[in-house]
Backbone as CSV, one residue per row, in Angstrom:
resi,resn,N_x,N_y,N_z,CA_x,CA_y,CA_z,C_x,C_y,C_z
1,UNK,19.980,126.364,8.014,20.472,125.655,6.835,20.165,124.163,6.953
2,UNK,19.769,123.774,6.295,18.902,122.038,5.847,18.171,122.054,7.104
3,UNK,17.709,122.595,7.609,16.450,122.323,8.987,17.717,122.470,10.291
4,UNK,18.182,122.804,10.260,19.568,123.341,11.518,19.528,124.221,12.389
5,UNK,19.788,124.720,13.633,19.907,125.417,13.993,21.323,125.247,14.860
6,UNK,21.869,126.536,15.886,22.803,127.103,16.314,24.281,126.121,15.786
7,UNK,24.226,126.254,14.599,25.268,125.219,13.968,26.517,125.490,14.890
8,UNK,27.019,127.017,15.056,28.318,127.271,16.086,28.597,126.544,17.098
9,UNK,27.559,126.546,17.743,27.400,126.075,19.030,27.491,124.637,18.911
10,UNK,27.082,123.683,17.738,26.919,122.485,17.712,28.503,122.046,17.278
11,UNK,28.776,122.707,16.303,30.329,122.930,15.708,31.160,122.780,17.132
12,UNK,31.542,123.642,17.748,32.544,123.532,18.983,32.065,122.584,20.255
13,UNK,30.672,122.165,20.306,30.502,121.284,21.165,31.113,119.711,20.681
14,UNK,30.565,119.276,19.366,31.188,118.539,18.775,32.888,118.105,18.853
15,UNK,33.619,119.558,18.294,34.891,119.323,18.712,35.326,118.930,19.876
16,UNK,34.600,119.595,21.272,35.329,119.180,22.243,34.570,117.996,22.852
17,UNK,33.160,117.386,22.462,33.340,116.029,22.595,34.645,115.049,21.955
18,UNK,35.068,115.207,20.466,35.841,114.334,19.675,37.248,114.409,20.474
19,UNK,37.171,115.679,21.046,38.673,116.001,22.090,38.750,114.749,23.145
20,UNK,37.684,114.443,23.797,37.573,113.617,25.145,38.550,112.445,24.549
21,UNK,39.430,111.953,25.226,39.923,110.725,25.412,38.866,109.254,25.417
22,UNK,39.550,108.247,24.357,38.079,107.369,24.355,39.005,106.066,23.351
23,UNK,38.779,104.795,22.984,39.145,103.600,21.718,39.606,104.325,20.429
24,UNK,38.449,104.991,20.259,38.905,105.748,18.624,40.261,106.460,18.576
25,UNK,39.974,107.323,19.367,41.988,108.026,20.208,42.871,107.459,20.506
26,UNK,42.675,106.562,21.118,43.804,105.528,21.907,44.596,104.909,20.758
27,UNK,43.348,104.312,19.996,43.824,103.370,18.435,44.735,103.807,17.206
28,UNK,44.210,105.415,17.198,44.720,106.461,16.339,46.277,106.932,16.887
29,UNK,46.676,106.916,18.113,47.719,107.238,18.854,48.730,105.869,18.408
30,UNK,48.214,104.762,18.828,48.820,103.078,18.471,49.721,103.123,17.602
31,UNK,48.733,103.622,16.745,48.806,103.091,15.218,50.254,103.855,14.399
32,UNK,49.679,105.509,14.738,51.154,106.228,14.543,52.351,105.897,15.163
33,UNK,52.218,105.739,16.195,53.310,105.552,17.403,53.979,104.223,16.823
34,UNK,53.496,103.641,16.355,54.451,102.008,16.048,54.755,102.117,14.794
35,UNK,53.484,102.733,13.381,53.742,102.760,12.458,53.826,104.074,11.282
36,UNK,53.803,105.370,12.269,53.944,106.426,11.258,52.451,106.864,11.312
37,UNK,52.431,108.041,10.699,51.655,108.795,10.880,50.413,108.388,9.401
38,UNK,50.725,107.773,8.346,50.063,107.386,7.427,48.859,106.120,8.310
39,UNK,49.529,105.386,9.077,48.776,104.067,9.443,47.914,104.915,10.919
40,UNK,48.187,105.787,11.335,46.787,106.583,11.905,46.414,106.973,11.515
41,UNK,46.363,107.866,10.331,45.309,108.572,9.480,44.607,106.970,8.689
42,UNK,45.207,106.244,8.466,44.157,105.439,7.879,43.221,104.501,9.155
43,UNK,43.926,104.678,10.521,43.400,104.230,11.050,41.900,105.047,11.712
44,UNK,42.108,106.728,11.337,41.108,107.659,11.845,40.181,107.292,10.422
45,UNK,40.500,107.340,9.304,39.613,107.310,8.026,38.732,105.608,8.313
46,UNK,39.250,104.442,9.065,38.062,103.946,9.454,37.127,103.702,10.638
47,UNK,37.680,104.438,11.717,36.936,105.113,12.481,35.927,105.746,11.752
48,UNK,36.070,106.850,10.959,35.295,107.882,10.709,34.196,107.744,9.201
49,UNK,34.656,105.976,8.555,33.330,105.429,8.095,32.848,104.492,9.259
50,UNK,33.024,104.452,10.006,32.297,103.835,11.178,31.109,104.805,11.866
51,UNK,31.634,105.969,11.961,30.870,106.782,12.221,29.647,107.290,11.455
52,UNK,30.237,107.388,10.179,29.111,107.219,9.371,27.794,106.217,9.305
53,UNK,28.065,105.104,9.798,27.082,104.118,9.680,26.576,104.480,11.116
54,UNK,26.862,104.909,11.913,25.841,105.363,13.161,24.985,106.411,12.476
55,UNK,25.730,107.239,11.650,25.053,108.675,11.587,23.728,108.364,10.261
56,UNK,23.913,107.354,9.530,22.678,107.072,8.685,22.072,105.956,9.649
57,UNK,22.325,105.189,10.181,21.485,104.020,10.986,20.753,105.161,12.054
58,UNK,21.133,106.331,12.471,20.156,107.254,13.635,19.010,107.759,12.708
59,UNK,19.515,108.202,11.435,18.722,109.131,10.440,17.656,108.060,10.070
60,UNK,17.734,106.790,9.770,16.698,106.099,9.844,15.797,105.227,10.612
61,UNK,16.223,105.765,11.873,16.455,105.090,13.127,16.305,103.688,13.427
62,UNK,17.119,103.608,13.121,18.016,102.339,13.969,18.453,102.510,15.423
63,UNK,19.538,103.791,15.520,19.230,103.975,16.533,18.515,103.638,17.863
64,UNK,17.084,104.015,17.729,16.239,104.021,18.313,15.308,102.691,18.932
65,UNK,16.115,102.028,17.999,15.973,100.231,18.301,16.943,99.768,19.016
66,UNK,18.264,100.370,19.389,18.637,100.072,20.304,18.502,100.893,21.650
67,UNK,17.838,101.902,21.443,17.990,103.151,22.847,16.394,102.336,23.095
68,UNK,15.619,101.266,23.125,14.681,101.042,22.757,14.028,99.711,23.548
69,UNK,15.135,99.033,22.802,15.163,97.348,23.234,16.680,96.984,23.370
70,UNK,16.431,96.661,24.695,17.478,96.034,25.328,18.128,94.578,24.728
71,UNK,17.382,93.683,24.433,18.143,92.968,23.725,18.912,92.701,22.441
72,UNK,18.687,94.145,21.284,19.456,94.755,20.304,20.550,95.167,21.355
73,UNK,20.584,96.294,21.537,21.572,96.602,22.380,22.571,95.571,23.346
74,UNK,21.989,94.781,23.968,22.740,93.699,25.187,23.905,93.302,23.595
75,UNK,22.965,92.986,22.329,23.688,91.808,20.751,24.956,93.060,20.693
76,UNK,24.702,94.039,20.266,25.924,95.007,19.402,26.857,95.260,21.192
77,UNK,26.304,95.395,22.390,27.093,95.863,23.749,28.018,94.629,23.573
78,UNK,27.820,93.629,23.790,29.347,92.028,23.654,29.609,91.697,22.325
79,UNK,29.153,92.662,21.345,30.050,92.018,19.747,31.518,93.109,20.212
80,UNK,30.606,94.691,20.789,31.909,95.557,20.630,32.684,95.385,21.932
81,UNK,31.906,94.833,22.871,33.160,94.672,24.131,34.096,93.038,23.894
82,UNK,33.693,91.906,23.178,34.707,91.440,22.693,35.320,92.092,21.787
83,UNK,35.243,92.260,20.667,36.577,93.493,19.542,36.947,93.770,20.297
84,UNK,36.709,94.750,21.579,37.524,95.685,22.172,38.930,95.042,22.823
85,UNK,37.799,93.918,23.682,38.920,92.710,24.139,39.759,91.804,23.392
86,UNK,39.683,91.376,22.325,40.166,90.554,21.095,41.746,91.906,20.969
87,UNK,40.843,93.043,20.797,41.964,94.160,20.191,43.466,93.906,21.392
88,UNK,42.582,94.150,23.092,43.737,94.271,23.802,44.538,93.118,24.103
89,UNK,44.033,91.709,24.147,44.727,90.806,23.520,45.734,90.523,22.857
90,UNK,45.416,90.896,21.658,46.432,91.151,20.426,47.581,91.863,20.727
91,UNK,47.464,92.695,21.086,48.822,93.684,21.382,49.268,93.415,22.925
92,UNK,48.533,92.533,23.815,49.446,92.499,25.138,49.857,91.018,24.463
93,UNK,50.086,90.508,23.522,50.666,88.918,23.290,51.867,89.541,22.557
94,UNK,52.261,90.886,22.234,53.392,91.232,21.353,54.947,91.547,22.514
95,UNK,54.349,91.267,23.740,55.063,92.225,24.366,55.666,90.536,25.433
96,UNK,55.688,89.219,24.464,56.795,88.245,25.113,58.178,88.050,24.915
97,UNK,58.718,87.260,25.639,60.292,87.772,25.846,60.689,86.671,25.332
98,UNK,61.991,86.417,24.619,62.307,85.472,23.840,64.120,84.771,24.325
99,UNK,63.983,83.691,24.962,65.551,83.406,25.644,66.286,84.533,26.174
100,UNK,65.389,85.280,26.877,65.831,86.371,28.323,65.871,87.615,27.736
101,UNK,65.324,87.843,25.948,65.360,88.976,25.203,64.028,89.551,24.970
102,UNK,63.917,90.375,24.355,63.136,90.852,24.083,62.913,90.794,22.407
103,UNK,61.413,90.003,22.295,60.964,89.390,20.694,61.276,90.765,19.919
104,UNK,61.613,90.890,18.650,61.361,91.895,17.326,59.751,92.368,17.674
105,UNK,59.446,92.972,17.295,57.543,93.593,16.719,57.483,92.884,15.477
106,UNK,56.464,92.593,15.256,55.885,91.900,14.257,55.863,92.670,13.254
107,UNK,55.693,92.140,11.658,55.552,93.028,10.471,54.217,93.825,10.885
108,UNK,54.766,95.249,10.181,53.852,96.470,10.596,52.456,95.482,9.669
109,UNK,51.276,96.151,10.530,49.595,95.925,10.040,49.483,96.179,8.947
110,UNK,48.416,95.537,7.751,48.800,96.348,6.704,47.428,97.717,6.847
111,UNK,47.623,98.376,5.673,46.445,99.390,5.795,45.549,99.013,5.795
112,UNK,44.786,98.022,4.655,43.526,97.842,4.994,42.969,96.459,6.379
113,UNK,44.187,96.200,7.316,43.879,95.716,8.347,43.877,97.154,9.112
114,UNK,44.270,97.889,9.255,44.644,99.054,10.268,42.875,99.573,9.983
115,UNK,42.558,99.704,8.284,41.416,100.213,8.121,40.191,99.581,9.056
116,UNK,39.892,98.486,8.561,39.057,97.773,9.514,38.878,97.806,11.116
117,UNK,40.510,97.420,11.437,40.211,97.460,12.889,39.617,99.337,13.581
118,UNK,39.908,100.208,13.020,39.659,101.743,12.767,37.952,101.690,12.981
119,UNK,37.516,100.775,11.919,35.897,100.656,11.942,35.172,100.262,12.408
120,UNK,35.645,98.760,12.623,34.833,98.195,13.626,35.525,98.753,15.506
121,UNK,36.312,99.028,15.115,36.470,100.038,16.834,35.713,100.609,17.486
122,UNK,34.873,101.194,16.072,34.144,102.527,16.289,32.481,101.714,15.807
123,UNK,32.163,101.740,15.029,30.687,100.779,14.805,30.086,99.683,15.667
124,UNK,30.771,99.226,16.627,30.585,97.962,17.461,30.070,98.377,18.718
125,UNK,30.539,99.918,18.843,29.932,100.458,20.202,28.784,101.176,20.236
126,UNK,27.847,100.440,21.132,26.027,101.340,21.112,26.247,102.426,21.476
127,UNK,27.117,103.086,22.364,27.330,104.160,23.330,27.146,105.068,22.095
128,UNK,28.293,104.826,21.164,28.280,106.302,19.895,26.557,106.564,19.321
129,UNK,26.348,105.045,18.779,24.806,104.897,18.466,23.422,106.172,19.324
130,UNK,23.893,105.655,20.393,22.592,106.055,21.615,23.592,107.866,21.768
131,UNK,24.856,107.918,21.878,24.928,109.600,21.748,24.553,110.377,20.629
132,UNK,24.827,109.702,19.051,23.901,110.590,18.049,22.452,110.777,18.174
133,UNK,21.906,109.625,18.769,20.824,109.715,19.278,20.188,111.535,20.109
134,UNK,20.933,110.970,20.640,20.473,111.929,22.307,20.895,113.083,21.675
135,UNK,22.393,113.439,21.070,22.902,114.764,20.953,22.574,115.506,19.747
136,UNK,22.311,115.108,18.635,22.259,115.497,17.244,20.680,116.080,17.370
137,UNK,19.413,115.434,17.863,18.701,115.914,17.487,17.779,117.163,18.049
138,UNK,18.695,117.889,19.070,18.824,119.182,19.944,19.213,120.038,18.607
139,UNK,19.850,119.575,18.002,20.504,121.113,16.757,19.468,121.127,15.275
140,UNK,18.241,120.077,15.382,17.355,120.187,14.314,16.176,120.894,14.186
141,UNK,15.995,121.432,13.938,14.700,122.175,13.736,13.340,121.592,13.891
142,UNK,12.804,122.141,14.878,11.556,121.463,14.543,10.530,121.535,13.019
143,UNK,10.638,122.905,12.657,10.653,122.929,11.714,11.013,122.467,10.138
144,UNK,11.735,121.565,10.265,12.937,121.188,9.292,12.121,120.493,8.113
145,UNK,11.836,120.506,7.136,11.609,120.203,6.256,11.869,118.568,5.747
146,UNK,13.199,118.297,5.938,13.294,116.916,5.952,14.591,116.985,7.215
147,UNK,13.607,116.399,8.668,14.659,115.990,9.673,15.922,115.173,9.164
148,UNK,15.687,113.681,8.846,16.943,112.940,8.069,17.798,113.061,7.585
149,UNK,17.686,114.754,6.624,19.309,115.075,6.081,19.534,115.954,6.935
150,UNK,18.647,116.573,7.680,19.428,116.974,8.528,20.186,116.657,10.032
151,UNK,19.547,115.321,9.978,20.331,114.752,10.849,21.670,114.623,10.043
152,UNK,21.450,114.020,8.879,23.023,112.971,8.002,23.600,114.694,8.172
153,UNK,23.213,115.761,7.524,23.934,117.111,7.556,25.011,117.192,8.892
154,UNK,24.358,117.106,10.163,25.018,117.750,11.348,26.154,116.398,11.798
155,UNK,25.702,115.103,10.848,26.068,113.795,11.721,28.090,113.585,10.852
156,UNK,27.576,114.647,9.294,28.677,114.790,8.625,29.842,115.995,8.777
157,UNK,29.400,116.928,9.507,29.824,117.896,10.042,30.382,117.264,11.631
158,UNK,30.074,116.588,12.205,30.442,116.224,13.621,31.434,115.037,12.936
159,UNK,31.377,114.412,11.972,32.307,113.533,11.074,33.652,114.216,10.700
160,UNK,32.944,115.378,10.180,34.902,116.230,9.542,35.293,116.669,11.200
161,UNK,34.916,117.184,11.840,35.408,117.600,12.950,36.335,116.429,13.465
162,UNK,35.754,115.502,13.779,36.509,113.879,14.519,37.845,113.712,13.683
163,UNK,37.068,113.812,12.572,38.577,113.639,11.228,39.647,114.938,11.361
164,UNK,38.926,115.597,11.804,40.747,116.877,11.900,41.120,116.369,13.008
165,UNK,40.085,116.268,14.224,41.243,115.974,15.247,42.096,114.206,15.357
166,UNK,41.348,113.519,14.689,42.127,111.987,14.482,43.588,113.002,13.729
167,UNK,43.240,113.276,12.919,44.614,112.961,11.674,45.580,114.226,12.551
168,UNK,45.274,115.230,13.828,46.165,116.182,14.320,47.135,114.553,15.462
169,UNK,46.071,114.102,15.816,46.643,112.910,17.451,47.535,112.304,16.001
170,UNK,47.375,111.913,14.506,47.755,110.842,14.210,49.552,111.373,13.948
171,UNK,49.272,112.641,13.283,50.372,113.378,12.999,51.478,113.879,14.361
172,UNK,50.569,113.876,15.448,51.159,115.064,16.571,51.717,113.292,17.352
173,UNK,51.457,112.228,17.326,52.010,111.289,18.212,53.324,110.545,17.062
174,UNK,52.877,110.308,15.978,54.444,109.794,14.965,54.967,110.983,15.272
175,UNK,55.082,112.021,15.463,55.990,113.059,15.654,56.779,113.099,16.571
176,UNK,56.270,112.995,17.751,56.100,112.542,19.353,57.241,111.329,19.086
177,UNK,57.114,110.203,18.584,57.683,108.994,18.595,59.203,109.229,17.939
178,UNK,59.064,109.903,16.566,60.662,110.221,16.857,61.223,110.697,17.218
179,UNK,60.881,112.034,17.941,61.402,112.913,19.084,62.056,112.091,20.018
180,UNK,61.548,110.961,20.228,62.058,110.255,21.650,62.406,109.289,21.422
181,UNK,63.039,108.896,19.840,63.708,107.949,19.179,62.894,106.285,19.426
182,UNK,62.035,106.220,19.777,61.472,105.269,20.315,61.853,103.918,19.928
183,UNK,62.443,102.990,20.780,63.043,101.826,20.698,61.918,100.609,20.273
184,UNK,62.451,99.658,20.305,61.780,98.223,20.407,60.803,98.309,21.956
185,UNK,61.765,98.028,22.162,61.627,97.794,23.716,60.094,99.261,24.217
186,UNK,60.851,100.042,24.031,59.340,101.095,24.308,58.510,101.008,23.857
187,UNK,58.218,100.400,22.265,56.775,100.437,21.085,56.388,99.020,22.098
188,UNK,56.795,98.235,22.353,56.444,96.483,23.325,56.026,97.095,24.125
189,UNK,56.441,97.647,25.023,55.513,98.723,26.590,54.259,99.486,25.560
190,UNK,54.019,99.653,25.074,53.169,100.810,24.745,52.168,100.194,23.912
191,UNK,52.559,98.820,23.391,51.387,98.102,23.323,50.944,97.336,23.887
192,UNK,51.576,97.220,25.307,51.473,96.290,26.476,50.625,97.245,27.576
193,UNK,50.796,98.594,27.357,50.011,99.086,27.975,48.309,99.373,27.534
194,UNK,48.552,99.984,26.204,47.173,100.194,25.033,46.312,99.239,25.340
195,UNK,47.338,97.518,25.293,46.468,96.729,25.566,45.345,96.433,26.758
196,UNK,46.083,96.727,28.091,45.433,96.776,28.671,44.461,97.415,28.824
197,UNK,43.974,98.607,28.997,43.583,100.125,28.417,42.599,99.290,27.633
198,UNK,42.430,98.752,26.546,41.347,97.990,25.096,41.053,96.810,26.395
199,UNK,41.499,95.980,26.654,41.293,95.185,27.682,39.862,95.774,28.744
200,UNK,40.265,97.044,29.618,39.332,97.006,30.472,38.261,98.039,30.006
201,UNK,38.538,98.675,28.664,37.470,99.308,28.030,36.462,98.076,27.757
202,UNK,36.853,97.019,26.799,35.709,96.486,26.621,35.380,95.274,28.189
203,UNK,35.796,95.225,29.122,35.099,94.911,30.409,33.960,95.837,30.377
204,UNK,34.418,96.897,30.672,33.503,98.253,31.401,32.130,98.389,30.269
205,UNK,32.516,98.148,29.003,31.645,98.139,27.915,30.325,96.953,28.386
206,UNK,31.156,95.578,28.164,30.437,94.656,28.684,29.340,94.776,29.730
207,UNK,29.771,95.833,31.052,29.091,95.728,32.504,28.462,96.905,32.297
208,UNK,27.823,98.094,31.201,28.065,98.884,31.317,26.110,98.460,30.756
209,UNK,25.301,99.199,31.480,23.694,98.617,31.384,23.117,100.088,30.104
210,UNK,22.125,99.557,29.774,21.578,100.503,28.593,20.943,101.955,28.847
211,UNK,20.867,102.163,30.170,20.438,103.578,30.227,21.249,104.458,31.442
């Protein structure tokens, strides 16, 4: 189907890549956990136009300009390992103590900040870039009539997949959070931890060489 092959196989490999623990997860977990399960699903919905712009930038390869030349790659490797760092920043500065107390949390993010940070989370990192690369074009046909949609085909299908499991972490952790009544004081740890976590992701991003 559109120049495809063993779609099954690409289907459940997909899922249990999107399963792996990784920024996009971590962010989607955040987001519910402090603000409900609406502000992770909007935070997975811009993840998952983020993803999109890998999955047409491979189809016309772009991609391939960064799996390619190192100094494309070195530009987008420190735009997304600062975000990453900027991100853990942000949330380890929420977690100061105020005349021997502990500060309020700040007014919740709004959506279309939650949206953004969701996108550029996910668009800033070559790694996703250089894996549609490498992984997507094993399930195309040599045959294929027009490779390109069938890249965008398998790149939109590996898209809804990411999106069920974002919006299950977004639903299954606000759930999680009132189960365990979650205080002030715990949402401050938990973005004191995240932070760190976004902190040495984008280090490792930074030190992390192109092949």
């Amino acid at each position: 189907m559109f120049g495809t092959h063993d779609l099954a196989i690409f289907i459940v490999s997909g899922l249990m890549l999107n399963i792996l623990p990784g920024p996009d997860s971590l962010l989607v977990m955040t987001r519910s956990a402090t603000q409900g399960w609406r502000a992770g699903s909007i935070s997975a919905f811009g993840i998952g136009a983020g993803i999109f712009v890998h999955v047409f930038a491979a189809a016309l390869g772009l991609s391939a300009l960064l799996a390619t030349s190192s100094n494309a790659f070195a530009v987008v490797k420190y735009m997304g390992a600062a975000y990453l760092l900027y991100i853990g920043i942000v949330l380890l500065r929420k977690e100061k103590k105020s005349a021997g107390a502990w500060r309020p949390l700040p007014p919740p993010m709004s959506y279309r900040r939650i949206f953004i940070q969701g996108f550029f989370t996910n668009v800033l990192n070559p790694k996703v870039a250089l894996f549609f690369l490498a992984f997507v074009p094993q399930f195309i046909a040599a045959e294929a009539p027009s490779k390109p949609l069938a890249f965008v085909v398998l790149g939109c299908i590996f898209n809804v997949n990411g999106m069920l499991w974002c919006h299950l972490l977004a639903v299954s952790s606000a759930f999680a959070s009132r189960r365990i009544q979650t205080s002030q004081v715990v949402l401050l740890w938990l973005n004191r931890f995240v932070g760190v976590v976004f902190v040495s992701l984008g280090v490792r991003l930074a030190l992390t060489s192109q092949r």
